[in-house]
C-alpha angles and dihedrals in degrees: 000000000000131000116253107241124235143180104282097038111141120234137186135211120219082234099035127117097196134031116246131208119242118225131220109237099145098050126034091158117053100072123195107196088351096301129110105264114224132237131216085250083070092086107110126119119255096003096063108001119047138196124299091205112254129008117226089182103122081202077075097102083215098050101038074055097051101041082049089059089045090056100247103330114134109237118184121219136207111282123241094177113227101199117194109207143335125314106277149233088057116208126202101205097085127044149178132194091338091312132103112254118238116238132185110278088055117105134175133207138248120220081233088073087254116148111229110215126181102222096171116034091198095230134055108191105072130060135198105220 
């Protein structure tokens, strides 16, 4: 059974140097542990999914550009995630506010080709199946 996900989980990016935290928007009201969960809507980049430090994606139009100044090295940048979608797989046993909740063996996908994982799901008391 998977975790159910809430503001203050803790995610990862395949080309990523840092974890970032995920943030709540959809939902303010239905608290786990006294904490916002999270729904598979609370996917966008900067408002609920911050920066993982520096990318090292050379699909990342800045970093392909300055690897290409530094003569092939390869010369990370600083990550704007550009997610394309909501979190998947999506599950239907658990919603809230009409939404399916995330839980943690969801992940999402940055336009960078950069894997979004949720490596901490902020809560340990609910599950979502």
């Amino acid at each position: 059974m998977a975790q159910a996900v809430v503001t203050g989980a803790t995610m990862t990016c395949s080309f990523g140097t840092t974890p970032s935290t995920l943030k709540a928007t959809t939902n303010l009201t239905v608290m786990m542990e006294g904490k916002p969960a999270c729904v598979i809507g609370d996917a966008k980049a900067v408002v609920n999914v911050g920066s993982f430090g520096m990318c090292s994606s050379l699909a990342n139009p800045q970093v392909a550009a300055a690897t290409a100044a530094a003569l092939g090295v390869l010369t990370p940048q600083p990550c704007v995630p550009a997610i394309t979608g909501a979190w998947i797989p999506a599950q239907t046993t658990v919603l809230v506010g009409g939404q399916p909740c995330l839980n943690q063996a969801c992940s999402c996908v940055c336009s960078y080709a950069g894997k979004i994982s949720i490596i901490n799901p902020g809560q340990v008391t609910v599950s979502t199946g």
